[in-house]
N, C-alpha and C positions, 0 to 999 in steps of 0.2 A: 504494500500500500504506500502512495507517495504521500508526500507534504509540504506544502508550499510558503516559503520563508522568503520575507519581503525587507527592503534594506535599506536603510538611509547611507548613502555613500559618499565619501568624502574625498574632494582632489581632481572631480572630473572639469576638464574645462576645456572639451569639445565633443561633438561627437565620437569622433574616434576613440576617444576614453572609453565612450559608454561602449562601446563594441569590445574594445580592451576588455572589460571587467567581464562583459557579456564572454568572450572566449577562453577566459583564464576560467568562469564556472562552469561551463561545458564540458574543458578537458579534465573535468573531474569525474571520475567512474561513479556512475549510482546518479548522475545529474542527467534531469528527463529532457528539461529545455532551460534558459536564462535567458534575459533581460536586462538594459540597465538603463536607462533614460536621463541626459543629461540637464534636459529642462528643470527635471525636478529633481535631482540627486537622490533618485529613487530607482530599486533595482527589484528584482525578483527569480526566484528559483524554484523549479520542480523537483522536488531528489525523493529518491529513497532510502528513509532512515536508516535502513538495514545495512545498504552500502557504503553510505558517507555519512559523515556527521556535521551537525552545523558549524562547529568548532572548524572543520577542516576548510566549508564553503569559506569563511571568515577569513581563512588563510590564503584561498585563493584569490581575493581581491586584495590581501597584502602583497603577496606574491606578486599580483600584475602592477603595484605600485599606488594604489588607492587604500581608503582604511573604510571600512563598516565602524557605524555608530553603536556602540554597546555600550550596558551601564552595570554595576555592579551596585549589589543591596546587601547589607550586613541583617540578618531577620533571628531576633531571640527567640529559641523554643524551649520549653516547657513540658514538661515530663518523661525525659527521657532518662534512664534508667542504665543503661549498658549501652559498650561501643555497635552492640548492635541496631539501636535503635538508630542510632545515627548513621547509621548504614542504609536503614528503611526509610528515612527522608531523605537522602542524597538520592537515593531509588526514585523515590517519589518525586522530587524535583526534578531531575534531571529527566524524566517522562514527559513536562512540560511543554508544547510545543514553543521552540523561542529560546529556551533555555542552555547557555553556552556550557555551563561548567559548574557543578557547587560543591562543595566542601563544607559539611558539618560536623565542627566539633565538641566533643564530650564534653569535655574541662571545662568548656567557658559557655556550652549549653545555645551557641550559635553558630547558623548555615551564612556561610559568603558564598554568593549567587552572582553571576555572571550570565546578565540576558541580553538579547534582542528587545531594546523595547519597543519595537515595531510590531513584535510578534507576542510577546508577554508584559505581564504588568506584574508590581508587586503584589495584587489581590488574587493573582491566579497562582503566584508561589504562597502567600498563604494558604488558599483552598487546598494545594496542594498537600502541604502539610496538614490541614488537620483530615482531610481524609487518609491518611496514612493514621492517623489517632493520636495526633500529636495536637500541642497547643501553640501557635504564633503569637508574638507580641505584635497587636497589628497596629502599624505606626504609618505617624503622616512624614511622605516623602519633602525632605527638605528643611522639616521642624526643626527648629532650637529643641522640643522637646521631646526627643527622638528617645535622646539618652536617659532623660529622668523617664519614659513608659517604661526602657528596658528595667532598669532600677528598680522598680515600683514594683516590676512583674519579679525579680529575682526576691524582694523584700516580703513578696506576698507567699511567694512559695517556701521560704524561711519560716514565718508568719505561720503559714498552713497545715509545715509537719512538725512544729512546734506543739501547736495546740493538738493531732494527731496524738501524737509522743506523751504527753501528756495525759490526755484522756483516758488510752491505754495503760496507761503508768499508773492510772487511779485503779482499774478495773481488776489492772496486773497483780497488782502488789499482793493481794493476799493469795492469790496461786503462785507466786513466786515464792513466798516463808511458805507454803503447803509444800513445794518442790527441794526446796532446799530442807526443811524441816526430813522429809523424807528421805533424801542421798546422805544425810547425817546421821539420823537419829531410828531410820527403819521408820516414821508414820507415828511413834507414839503419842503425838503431842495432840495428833490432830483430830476431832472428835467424828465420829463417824455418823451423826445426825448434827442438823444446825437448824434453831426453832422447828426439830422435827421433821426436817428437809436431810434426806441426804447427802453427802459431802458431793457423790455425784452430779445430783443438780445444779446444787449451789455453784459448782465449776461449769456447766454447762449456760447457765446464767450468767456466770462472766466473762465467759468467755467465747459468749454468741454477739453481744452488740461489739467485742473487738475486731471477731471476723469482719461487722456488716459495714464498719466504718474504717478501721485500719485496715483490712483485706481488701477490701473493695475497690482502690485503684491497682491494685496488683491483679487483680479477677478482670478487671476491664480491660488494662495492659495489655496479658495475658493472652485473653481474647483476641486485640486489636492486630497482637504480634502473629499468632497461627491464621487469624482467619483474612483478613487483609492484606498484611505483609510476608505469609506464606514462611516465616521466620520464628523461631523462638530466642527469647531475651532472658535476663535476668529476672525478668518480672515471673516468666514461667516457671521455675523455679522456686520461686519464695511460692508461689500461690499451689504449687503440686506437693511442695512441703508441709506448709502451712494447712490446705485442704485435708491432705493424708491423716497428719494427726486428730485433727477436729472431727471427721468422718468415721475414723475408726473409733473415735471413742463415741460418738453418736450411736454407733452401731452396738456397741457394750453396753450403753445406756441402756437402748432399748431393748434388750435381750438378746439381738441377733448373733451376736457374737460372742465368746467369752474370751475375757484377758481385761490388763487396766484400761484406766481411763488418762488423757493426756491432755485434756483440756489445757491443764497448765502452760505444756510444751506447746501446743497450738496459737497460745497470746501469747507465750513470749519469743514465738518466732517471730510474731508479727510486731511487735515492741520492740526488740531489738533492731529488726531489720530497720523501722520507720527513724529508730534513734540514730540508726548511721544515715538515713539519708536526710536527717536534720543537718548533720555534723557536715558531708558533705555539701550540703547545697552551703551551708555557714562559712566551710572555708572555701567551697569555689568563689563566693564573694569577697571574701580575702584576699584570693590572688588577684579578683582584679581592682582590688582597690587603691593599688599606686598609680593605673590610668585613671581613675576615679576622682583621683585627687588632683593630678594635673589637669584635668577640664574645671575642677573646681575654681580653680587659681587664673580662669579666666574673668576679664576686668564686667560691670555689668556694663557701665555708664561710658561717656567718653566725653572728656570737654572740650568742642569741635568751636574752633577761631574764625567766622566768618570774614567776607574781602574786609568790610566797612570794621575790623577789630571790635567787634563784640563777643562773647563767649556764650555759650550755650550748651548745656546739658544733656547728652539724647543718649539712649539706648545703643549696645554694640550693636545689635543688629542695624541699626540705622546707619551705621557708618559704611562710605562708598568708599572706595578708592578716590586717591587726591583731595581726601579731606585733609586739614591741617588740627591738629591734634594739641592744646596746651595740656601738660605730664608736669605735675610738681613734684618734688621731693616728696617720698614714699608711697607715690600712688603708681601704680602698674602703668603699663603701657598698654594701650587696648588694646593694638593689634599691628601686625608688622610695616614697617614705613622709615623710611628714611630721614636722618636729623635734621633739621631746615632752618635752627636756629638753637642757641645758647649749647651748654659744656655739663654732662655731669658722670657719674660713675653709675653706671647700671647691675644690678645683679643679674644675672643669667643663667644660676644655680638649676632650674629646676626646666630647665633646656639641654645645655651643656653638662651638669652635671659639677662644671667650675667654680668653687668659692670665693674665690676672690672678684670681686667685681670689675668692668670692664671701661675705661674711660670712654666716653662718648663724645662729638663734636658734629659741627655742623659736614654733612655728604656720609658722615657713617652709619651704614645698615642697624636697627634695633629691632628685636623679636617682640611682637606681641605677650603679653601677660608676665613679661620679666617686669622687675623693679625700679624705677629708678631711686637712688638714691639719695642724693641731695642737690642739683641744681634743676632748676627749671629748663624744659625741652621741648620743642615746638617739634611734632612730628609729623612728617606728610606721611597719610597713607597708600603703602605699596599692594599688599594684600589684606584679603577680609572674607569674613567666614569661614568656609572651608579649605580656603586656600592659605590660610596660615597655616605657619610654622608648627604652632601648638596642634590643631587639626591634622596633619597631615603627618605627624610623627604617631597619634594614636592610632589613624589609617592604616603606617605601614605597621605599627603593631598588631593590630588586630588583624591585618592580613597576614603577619607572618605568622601568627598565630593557628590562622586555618591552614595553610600549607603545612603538614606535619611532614619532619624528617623518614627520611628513608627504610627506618629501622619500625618506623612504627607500622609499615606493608606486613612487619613478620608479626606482630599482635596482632594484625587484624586480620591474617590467614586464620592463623588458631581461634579468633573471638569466630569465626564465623562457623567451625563446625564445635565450638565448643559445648554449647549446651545441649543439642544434640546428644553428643558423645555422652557429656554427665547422663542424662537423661537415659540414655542406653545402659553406660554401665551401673546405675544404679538399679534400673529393671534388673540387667544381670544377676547380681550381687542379691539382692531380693529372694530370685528365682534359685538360687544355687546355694544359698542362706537355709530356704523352705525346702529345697531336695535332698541335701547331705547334710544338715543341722551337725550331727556327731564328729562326721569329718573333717568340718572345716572349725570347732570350736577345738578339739587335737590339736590342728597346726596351730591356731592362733594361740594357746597355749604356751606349746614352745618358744614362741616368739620372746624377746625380753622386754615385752611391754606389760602395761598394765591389764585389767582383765575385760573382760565383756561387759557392756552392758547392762545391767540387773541380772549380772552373771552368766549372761548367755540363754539360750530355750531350754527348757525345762528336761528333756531329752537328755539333754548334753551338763545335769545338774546344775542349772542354772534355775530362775524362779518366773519366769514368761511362757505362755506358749511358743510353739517353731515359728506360727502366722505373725502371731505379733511381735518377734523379732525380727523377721522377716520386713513387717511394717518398718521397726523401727530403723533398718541398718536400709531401709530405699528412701525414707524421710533425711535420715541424716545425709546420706551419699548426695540429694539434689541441692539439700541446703549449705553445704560445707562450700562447696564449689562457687568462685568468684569472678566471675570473667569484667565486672566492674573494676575491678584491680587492676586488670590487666589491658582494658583501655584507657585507663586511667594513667596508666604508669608515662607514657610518652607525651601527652599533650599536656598534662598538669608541668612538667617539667619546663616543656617548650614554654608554656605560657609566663611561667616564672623565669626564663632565660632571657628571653626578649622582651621581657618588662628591666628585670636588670639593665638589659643593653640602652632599653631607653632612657633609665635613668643615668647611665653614665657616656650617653651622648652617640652611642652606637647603634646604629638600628639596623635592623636584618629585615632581610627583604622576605623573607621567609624561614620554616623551620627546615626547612632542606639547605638552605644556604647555614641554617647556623649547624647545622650536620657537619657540614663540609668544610668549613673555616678552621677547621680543630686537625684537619689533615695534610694543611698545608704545610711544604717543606722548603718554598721559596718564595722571598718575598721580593718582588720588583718595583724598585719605587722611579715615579717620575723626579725629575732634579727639579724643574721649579716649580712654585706653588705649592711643591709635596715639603720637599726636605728643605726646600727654602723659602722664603718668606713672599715669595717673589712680586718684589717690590723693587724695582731695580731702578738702580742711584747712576745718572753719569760720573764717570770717576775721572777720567782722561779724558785731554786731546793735543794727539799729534800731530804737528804740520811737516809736512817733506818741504825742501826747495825740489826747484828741478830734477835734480842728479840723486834724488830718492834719500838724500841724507836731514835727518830730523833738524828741524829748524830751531836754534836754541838749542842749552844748555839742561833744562830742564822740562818734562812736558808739563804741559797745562791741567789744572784739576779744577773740577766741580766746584772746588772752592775757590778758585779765586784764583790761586798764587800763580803768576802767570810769567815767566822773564819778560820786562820789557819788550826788548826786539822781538819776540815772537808773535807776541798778541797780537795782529793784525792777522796773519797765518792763520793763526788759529780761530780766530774767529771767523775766517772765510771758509774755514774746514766745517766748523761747526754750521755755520750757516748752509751750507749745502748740503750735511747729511740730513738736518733736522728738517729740510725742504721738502726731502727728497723721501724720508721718511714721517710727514706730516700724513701722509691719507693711508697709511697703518695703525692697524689696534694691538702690534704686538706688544707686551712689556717694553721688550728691547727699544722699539722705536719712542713707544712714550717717555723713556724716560731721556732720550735724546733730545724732544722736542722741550722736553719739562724744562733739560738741563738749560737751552739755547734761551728760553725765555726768563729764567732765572737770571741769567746775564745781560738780562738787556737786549737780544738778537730780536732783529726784527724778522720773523722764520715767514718767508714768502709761500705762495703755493706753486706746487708742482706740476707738470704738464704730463700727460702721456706714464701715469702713475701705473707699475704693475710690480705685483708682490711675487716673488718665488719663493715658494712655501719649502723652509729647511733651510734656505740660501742667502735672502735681503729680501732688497726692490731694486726696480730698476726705475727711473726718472729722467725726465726732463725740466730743467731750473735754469733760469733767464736762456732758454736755448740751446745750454748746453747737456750732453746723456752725464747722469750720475749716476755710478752705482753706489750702495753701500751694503756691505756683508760680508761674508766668508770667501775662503780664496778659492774655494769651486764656483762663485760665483762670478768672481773675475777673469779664470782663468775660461768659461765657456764662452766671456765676451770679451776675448784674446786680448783682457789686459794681465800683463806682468806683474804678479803678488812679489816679488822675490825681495824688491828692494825695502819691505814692509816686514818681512818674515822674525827676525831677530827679536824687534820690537814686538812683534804679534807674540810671539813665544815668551817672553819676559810678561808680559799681561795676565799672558793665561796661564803662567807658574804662579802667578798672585792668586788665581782663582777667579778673576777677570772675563768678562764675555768680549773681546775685543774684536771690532768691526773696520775693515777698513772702506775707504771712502774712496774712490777714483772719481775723474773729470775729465770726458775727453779722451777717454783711452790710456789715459794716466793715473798712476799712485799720489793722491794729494794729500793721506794723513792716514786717522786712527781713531778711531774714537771708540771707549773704553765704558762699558757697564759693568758694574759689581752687585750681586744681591747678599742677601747675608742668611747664614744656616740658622734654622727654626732653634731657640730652647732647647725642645724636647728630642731632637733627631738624632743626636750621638746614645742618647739615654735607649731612644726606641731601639736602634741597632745592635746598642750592646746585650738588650735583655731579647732579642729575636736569636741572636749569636748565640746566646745563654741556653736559648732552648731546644738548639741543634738546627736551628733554620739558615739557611744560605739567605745572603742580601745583596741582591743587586742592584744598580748604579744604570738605568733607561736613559738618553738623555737626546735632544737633537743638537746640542751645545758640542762645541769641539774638545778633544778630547785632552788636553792640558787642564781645562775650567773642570772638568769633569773629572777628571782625577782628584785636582785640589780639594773640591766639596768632600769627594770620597772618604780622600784623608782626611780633613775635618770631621769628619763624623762616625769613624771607624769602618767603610768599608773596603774589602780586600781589592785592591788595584785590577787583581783579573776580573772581578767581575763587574767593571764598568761597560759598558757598551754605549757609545757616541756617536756622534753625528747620525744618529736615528731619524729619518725623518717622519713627519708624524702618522705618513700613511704605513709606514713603514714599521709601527712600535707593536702591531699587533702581529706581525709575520713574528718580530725578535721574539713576543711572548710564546707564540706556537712553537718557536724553535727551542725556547729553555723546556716547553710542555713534552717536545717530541723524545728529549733525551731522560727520560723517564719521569722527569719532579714534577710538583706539583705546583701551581704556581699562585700567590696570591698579589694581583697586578694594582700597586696604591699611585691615584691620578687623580686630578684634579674634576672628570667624570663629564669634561668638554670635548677636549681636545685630544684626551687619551681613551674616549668611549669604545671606538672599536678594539682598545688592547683591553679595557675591561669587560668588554663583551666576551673576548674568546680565552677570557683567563679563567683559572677552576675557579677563582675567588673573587670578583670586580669588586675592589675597595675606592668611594670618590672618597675624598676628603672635602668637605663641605664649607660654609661660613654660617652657621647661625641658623638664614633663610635659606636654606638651598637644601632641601629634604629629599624631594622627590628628585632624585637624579637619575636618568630611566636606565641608562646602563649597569649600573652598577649593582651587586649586590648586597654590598654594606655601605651604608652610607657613614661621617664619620661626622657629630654637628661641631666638634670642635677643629681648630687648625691646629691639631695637634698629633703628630705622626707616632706616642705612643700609646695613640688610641688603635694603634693597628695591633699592638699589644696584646690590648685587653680586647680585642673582638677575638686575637685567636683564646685567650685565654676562658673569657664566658662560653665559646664552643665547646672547647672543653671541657669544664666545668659541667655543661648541661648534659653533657654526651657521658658525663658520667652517674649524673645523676640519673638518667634516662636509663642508663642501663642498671643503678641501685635499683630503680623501683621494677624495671622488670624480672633481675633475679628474684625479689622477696615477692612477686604476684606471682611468676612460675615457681619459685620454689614453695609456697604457700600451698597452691593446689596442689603443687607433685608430690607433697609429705601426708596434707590433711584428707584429699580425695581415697586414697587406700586403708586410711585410719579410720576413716569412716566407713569403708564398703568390708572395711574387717567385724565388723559390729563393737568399735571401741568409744564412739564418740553418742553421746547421748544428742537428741534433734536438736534442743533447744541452746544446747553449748554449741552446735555447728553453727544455727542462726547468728549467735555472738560472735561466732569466730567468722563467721562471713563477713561480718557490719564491720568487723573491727579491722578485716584486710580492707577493704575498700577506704576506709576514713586516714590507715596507716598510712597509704601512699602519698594522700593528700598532705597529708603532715609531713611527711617528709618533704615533699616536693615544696610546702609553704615554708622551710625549715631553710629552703637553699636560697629565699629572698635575704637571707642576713650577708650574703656572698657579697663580695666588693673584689673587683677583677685586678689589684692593685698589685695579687699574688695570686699564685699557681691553687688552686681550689684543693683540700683536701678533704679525700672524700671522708675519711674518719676521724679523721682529728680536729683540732679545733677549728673554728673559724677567727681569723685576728679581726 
């Protein structure tokens, strides 16, 4: 059967486009016919689902060089129970017509959904969900109050198995001192009529409104899971446990059977079970309360400077981009925008992660909802709403949160035949319990564990009938078993990792990337921007005479100090490279221009302006070709670098970016930029060194400057690689990839995107505002290179936590499931021991928020 998916298309600007896209969906197998219509930037396709996916149609209009409009919706659901439910709304979603891609996860109890919104709405991925028998938090697209419904709905379902838990707790309690009274004391205490009622009633009596009200979303669950979603969950389990007991002692009640009664064991599986999933929904709110609190810490109000200097009050929502913003000492900054008047010190702690606050002045970038701290700041706004800094770090948080690591595919094979299997082998176990009762109470005997149950079947000198142990070793076998543990173990983890990373300025673009950062075995860093500040200062200028020999005694510097006789020279050198490099954005060039008009030059404009990327420019200035840049540049346009050479070499043993300048076909000078090494860069190398990682030196800078930095900051000379040009930096990264390392590539996430793209690890290094950096896969908000550090270090760290809590959820069932199908665990101690694995994991994994990446994570020992 086909289905037709219709496309808002972006990029076309002819016809010939629309036939492009129209050919690029045809040549996809499973596509019936396509269309694309340029009038309307509207497209459409026939396909069959079975052949192709819409995910892939998508691709094939990136492919041909156009993009489809898709939006993604973050949607809270409610009552989910085990990794497998979450499995049965991905199902269900993803069935969706429209629907690209969704990802729902456990821990944080929400689906990230990727649609067509041509073709779906977020009202159809809700229906979606609750026909699956789940609950949406159904929210308005676009609200401020998005986050407080989510909130409301986690607070209420807290709220709900509180009072649950409770209730039970009341009903519980005196069949708990009858239970425990009992396993101590043999029953003595307990009277065997009560006002004349039997002791069995009276448990039947309390332990029927626990069934109808604490059973009864596990009995609906239960239902929703086998009969709709064709799956069983953790819900079926508790309700086949729970049911067994309560049934079979119903059945003792009323005569049908003989043996005890287990009332007790029937509430307090169902008490136990509801009190872990108190504990849980409690702490999954926990984990996300450090994103909770950074949205909090956004400003409400904003006081917006009209043209005529009046001030005014208004809501953040109301603020547009190009407002101007007055920010006094100790009030936040609404939202992110550029300083436009006065000086102060800003905190940026809970951005960056940085303490020390940040001086501020007029042209420098400030983050929305940081501090300022004592002068007054007049700020234009650059972004607003969702497109802050603040907004757009919980973003890629909670998206990397749904991306779970690679490890967690091997959970979710076993979560999917798991209950199943329990469910099998406790039938077994049941059945083979009730056929050889003698011979399997023998071996378990020998075993050097403790004894049977109520001694074992009566057969076998124990005090039960074979049936009713039989009951009790199938009750105990479904309830022991925890597959909530064990989806649990990997995204509780993830989620507390990449809240860490946000909080110390690191953000992962997902939980596969933060898999992957922790196996990096080289790090390749760009030279400027990364490891330098790159902020580049003119530092020289050389003037040649004719005969190529340097004009003067001394050369010329950015400061001033000039020999007499030369100054004329040099300033006609100066003025022609800064000419000539006036209509460039590189560093290099700005700060030539910077330098020229700092002296007074009056820097003309250039003619016939063209940049050679890796090389200079090339120019025309009152008439005459100027070049300026490196001696590959001179030498393709047959001028002679040779009489320059000495002095070029003497620059770039400074560490110097030295450029030379021809006129004419001729060597006229030199002229010299210097940037200077970050802080942190020597620090970052030596603790990447420390931890057996190779450090490389990327650079399109010649290879003297490129050494210097090297040296400067500890790394080994052979691994520099220079005069890289920029198209060129992602081949070098393929080539350190191809000789077996691994490579993690740190750039500034512009100009180095395609070497972050094809690296294992694409690290931008960021400022502040610059979050969403599309190539990259870690982004880093501070300009600090020993944040490359702590991103490998928090992989780490989580990859090991991720694997603590998987060993204690598999080793948990692989001990307690046999312990139980031996007839050694009583029902109502499995129920306990089930709540209590599920809640353990949480704690552990909420245990590894006290973590600070400042050191290597240890998994057992302290935390400093």
């Amino acid at each position: 059967m086909t289905r037709t998916a219709h496309f808002d298309i972006m990029g076309m600007s002819c016809a010939n486009c629309s036939a492009a896209v129209a050919d690029a969906l045809e040549s996809r197998e499973g596509v019936v016919e396509a269309n694309a219509n340029f009038a309307t930037n509207e497209g459409a396709v026939e396909y069959d689902p079975e052949a192709v996916s819409l995910d892939e149609l998508y691709a094939a209009v990136e492919t041909a060089g156009y993009g489809a409009v898709s939006e993604t919706v973050t949607i809270a659901i409610a009552d989910m129970s085990c990794a497998n439910c979450a499995e049965a709304n991905e199902t269900a979603l993803e069935a969706v017509p429209g629907v690209l891609d969704s990802e729902v996860n456990y821990a944080t109890d929400e689906a990230q959904v990727t649609y067509n919104p041509a073709d779906a709405s977020p009202a159809a991925l809700y229906d979606a969900i609750e026909s699956a028998g789940y609950s949406p938090v159904r929210e308005k697209s676009g609200s401020g109050e998005d986050r407080d419904a989510r909130d409301a709905a986690r607070e209420a379902e807290i709220s709900k198995e509180r009072r649950r838990t409770l209730f039970g707790a009341a009903l519980s309690a005196p069949l708990l001192f009858v239970l425990v009274e009992n396993l101590l004391l043999g029953g003595t205490l307990v009277p065997e009529t009560v006002f004349g009622v039997t002791f069995g009633w009276v448990g039947f009596a309390l332990a029927t409104p626990v069934q109808l009200v604490l059973g009864y979303p596990f009995y609906k669950n239960s239902y929703t899971a086998l009969a709709k979603n064709g799956r069983a969950n953790m819900d079926v389990l508790i309700a086949l446990g729970s049911s067994t007991a309560y049934v079979y002692s119903v059945a003792v009640l009323a005569g049908l059977v003989a043996g005890g009664i287990y009332f007790d064991t029937a509430a307090l599986i169902l008490l136990f079970i509801t009190l872990g999933n108190y504990l849980e929904a409690h702490s999954k709110g926990q984990a996300d309360e450090a994103l909770r609190r950074l949205l909090e810490m956004e400003a409400e109000t904003a006081t917006v400077v009209r043209e005529d200097g009046t001030e005014a009050k208004i809501p953040l929502e109301d603020v547009a981009v190009g407002d101007r913003m007055k920010v006094r000492p100790g009030e936040r900054i609404p939202t992110d925008g550029v300083v436009v008047d006065g000086q102060s010190a800003v905190d940026e702690s809970m951005v960056t992660g940085e303490s020390v606050p940040v001086e501020k002045r007029e042209g420098d970038e400030v983050v929305g909802s940081t501090i300022n701290e004592n002068g007054v700041l007049v700020v234009e706004a650059t972004k607003v709403g969702a497109d802050t800094a603040l907004q757009q770090i919980v973003t890629t948080v909670k998206e990397a949160q749904s991306r779970q690591p690679d490890i967690q595919n091997l959970a979710d094979r076993i979560s999917a035949y798991f209950v199943p299997a329990v469910i099998a082998n406790a039938l077994l176990w049941g059945v083979v319990w009730f056929a050889a009762p003698e011979l399997l109470a023998g071996v378990v005997a020998r075993l050097p564990l403790w004894g049977l149950v109520a001694g074992g079947p009566a057969i076998a000198g124990g005090t039960v009938s074979v049936f009713e142990f039989a009951v009790v070793v199938f009750a105990s076998a479904v309830l022991i078993a925890c597959p909530c543990a064990l989806g649990l173990a990997t995204p509780a983890a993830t989620m507390v990792g990449t809240t860490i990373g946000a909080q110390h300025g690191v953000l992962f673009e997902g939980g596969d990337v933060l898999e992957r950062a922790k196996d990096v075995d080289t790090v390749v860093f760009d030279k400027t921007g990364t490891l330098t500040e790159g902020k580049m200062e003119l530092t020289d200028i050389i003037a040649f005479d004719g005969e190529g020999v340097a004009d003067g005694s001394e050369p010329a510097t950015a400061g001033g100090q000039v020999a007499a006789p030369s100054r004329r020279s040099e300033d006609d050198v100066l003025r022609l490279a800064a000419a000539a490099e006036r209509g460039s954005e590189h560093p290099l060039a700005r700060a030539i221009v910077e330098g020229a008009e700092e002296r007074g030059i009056d820097v003309g404009d250039a003619e016939a302006f063209e940049n050679v990327p890796g090389h200079g420019v090339r120019a025309t200035v009152d008439g005459r070709e100027v070049l300026v840049g490196n001696r590959k540049l001179l030498r393709d346009n047959a001028v002679d670098p040779s009489p320059a050479i000495e002095t070029m070499e003497r620059l770039e043993k400074e560490g110097k970016t030295a450029m030379l300048v021809a006129c004419e076909g001729e060597v006229v000078g030199v002229v010299a930029d210097a940037d200077t090494v970050k802080p942190g860069a020597a620090d970052a190398v030596r603790e990447l060194r420390e931890r057996g990682v190779d450090v490389t030196l990327l650079t399109g800078d010649n290879e003297r400057t490129a050494r210097a930095v090297a040296e400067q900051v500890g790394i080994d000379p052979a691994n520099v690689r220079a005069e890289v040009l920029p198209e060129d930096k992602s081949d070098a990264v393929e080539a350190i990839q191809a000789e077996g390392r691994t490579a993690m590539m740190v750039g500034d996430g512009v100009n180095d995107a395609p070497a972050l793209a094809v690296a294992h690890v694409g690290t931008a290094i960021g400022s502040g505002t610059d979050v969403a950096i599309e190539a990259a896969d870690v982004t880093l908000m501070r300009d600090d290179p020993r944040d490359v550090v702590r991103a490998i270090r928090i992989s780490d760290a989580t990859l090991r936590k991720i694997r603590q809590n998987l060993v204690w959820a598999l080793g948990y069932n692989t001990a307690m499931i046999p312990l139980a199908s031996l007839g050694l665990l009583q029902p109502v101690l499995a129920a306990g021991a089930m709540a209590f694995s599920s809640v353990s994991v949480l704690t552990n994994s909420l245990l590894f928020r006290r973590y600070t990446p400042d050191h290597d994570y240890e998994l057992l020992g302290r935390l400093r």
